[in-house]
N, C-alpha and C positions, 0 to 999 in steps of 0.2 A: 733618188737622193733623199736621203735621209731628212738633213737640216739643221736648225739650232733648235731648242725648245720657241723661243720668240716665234720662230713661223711657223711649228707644230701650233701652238695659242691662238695663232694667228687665222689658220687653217680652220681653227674648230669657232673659235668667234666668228666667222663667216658663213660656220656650217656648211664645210667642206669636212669629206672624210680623210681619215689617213690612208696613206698607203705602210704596207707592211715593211719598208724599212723607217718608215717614221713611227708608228706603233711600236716599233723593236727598242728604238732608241727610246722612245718618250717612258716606257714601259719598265726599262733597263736601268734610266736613270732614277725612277724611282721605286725600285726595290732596293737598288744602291743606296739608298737613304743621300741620294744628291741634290735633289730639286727644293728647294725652300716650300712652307708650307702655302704661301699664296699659287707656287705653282702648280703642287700636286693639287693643291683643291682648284686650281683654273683648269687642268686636265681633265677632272674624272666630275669637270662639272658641264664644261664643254662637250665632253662625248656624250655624258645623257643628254642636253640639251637638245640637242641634233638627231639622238638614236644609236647607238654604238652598233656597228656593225662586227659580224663574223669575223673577218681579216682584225679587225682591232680587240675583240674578246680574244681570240686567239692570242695573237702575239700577247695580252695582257697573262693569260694562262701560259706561255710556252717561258717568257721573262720570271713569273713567279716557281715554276718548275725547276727553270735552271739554279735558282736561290734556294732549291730547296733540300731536305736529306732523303734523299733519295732512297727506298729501297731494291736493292738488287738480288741476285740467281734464284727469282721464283721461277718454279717448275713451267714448265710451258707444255707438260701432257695432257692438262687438264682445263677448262676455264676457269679462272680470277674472278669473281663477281663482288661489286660493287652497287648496294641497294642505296641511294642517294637522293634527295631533294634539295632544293635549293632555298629552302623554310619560304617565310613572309608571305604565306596564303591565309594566317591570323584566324583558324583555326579551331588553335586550342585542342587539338586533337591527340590523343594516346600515340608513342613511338611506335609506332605498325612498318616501318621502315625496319627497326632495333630488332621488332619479332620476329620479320620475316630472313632476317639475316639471321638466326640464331636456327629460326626452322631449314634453312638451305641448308647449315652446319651439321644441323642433328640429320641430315637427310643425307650426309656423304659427301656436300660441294662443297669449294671451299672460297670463303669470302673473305678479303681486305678491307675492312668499311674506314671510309678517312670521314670524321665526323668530331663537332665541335659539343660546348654546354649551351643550353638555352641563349637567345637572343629575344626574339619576336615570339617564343612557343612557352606550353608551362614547363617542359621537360625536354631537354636537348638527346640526342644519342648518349654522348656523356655520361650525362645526367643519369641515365636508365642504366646503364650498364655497370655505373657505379654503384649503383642503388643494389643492382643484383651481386655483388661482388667481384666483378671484374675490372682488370685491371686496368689503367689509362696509362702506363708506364712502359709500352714495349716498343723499344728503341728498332733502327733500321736492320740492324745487325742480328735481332733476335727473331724477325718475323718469320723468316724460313723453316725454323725450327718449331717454332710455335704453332704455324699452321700445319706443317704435318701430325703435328700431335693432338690438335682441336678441329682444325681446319678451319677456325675461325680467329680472326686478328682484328685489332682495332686501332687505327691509327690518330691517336689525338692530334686535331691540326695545328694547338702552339705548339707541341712537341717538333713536330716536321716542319715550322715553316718561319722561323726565327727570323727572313728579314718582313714579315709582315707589323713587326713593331713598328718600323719607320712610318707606318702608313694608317697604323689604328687613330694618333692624335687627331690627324687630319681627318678623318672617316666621324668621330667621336664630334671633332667642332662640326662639320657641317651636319649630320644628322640626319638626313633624308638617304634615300637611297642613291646606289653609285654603279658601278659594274662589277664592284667587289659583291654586293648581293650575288652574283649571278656566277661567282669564278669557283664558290667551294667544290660543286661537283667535277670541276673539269681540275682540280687539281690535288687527286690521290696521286698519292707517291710511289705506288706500289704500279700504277698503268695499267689499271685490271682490263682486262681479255672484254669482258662482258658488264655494260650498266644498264640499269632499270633505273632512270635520269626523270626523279618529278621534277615538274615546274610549278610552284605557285602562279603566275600570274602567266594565263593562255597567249597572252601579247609575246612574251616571250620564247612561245615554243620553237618558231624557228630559228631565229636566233641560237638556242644550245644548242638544237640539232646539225643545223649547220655549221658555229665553230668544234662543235664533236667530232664533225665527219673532216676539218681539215686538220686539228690537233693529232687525229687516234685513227687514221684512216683504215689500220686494222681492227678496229674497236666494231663487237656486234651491239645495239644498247637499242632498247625501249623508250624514249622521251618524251612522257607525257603529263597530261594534266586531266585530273578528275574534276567533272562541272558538277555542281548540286543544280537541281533542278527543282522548281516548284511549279504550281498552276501556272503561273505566267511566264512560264519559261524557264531560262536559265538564268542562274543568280550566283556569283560565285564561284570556289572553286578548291582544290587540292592539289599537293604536290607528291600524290600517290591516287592511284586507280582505285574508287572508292563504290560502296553497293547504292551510291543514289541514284544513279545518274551515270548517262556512255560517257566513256573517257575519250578523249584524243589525243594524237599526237604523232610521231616519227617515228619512224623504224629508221636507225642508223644501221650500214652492214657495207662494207668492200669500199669504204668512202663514198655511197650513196646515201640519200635520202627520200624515205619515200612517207606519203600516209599511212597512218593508223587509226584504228577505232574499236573499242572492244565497249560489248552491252554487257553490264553484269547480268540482265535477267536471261544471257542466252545458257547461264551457265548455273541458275538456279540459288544466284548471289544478289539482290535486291530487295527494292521495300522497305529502305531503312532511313533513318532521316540523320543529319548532320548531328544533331546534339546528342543521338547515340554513342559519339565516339570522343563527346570531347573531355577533358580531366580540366579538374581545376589547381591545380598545381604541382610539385613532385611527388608529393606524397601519392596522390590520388595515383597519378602517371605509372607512377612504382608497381602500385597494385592492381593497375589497369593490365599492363605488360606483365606481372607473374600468374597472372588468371589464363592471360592468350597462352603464355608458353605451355600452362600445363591443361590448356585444353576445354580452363571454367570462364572464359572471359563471357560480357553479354556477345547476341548473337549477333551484333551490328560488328561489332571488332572481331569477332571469330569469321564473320565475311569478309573482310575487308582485310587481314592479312591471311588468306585465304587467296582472295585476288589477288594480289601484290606476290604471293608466292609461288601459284599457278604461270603469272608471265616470268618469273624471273627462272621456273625451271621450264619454260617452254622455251627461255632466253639462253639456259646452260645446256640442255639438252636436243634442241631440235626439233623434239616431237611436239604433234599437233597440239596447238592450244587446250582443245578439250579433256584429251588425255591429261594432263599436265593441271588444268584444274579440277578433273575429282581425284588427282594425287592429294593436292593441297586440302582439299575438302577433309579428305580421308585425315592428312597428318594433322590436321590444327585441331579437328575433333577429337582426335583420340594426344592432344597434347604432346605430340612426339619431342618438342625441344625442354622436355620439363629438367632434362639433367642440367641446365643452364639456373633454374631456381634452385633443384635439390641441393645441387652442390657444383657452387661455381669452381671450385679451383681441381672438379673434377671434368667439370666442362669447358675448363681453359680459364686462360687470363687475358684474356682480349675479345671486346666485343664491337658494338657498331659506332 
């Protein structure tokens, strides 16, 4: 039984969970722009309060889905990949997500990236791709064609996802985090094959992993989160697999969920400290990201999408991890995505 919203409100004020036909409807009603704004913010304040569970992340991502524009007839010979984070790990770190999606491109794969501008970061996907001359304009209709001719597309998410106005006012007055933080990665339009799913904050990693596996039960994806690590432990963290410090996280695959863990030093990628990789604003971001592509970034960001590109083609490809990271080694030293700086409109018009 579904219910009214009163006893959805009424359920989460108690700190009781929903069940999936009450998520559907709670969910439904406001991407409809139906629920007054005391409700929607009693909703998505109630389910943090308590802990939002998988079954409710989901249906919050399967309701925003169905509202949205959908792309349709991508090929299905090849893997989709989708290099994503879910930002507010406050960072302040270079687009190494933007790079490594541009490096899978110039390497033969082909990626969808659905990504917004800055919120919480000095440079959004956006942001970077804009910076480089790509385009943020390519409608549902154009990405098939597009991708075969770059194999790189990027999907802006106001562009795709038009009833998310009903829900920014409310998101904007309350101010703190909600579950919307946590829905961008799980709501590419395009339904890629394959994601490399960072997580900012580690509290959260099963959570995406398990609404991944009931959302995309064909979906194969990496979900993890990069820890900084000092003398006294661990301190922090990333929403990409970083050279400080082992990462963690999920292997999603068949609608399982299992462990993960990879050490940068087994692969000759560590030793580097956090303030290596961070820009101080778009400009800096701009210039951080066209040094990685062509190969001159410093050595902490030439490690680090390096990593980030080694799991994402061990993610498209199959083969063994280590294979797979001195590919990456190999291409981000020798610059291989520099035709994305040289000449963007010769390296597409869509980026991450």
């Amino acid at each position: 039984m579904k219910g009214t919203m009163r006893d959805i409100l009424d359920t989460l004020g108690n700190r009781g969970n929903l069940t999936a036909p009450q998520a559907a409807f709670a969910f439904g009603e406001l991407f409809e722009g139906v629920l007054s704004p005391a409700q929607a913010g009693a909703l998505l304040m109630g389910l943090r309060t308590k802990g939002e569970t998988p079954v409710e992340l989901a249906e919050a991502a399967r309701a925003g889905l169905a509202k949205a524009r959908l792309v349709r007839g991508l090929p299905a010979d090849a893997p989709i990949l989708d290099i994503v984070g879910t930002g507010g790990d406050l960072t302040s770190s270079f687009n190494c997500s933007t790079a490594v999606s541009l490096y899978l491109a110039a390497l033969g794969h082909r990626v969808v990236k659905h990504g917004n501008r800055a919120v919480s970061s000095s440079s959004g996907s956006a942001d970077a791709l804009e910076g480089l001359g790509l385009s943020l304009s390519i409608g549902p209709d154009e990405v098939v064609d597009e991708l075969a001719r770059t194999g790189f597309v990027f999907l802006f998410a106001p562009n795709y996802h038009p009833s998310f106005a009903h829900i920014a006012p409310v998101r904007r007055e309350m101010g703190i985090r909600t579950l919307f933080n946590l829905l961008g990665p799980l709501l590419n339009p395009a339904r890629p094959s394959h994601q490399l799913l960072g997580v900012g904050q580690a509290m959260f990693l099963p959570l995406m992993a398990d609404t991944l596996a009931l959302i995309a039960p064909g979906v194969t994806a990496l979900v993890i989160h990069g820890v900084i690590q000092d003398a006294a432990g661990v301190k922090g963290g990333f929403d990409e697999l970083t050279p400080f410090g082992p990462s963690t996280g999920f292997v999603v695959a068949n609608g399982g969920v299992s462990p993960f863990r990879l050490d940068p030093a087994e692969y000759g990628l560590s030793g580097f400290r956090p303030e290596d990789v961070r820009v101080a604003d778009k400009i800096a971001a701009l210039a951080a990201i066209k040094a990685v592509l062509t190969g001159r970034g410093n050595p902490a960001m030439q490690a680090m999408t390096a990593l980030n590109l080694g799991a994402a083609l061990h993610l498209a490809t199959g083969k063994a991890m280590a294979a797979c990271m001195a590919e990456a080694k190999t291409a981000v030293a020798d610059g291989a995505a520099s035709r994305f700086v040289a000449s963007p409109t010769a390296g597409g018009a869509a980026g991450e």
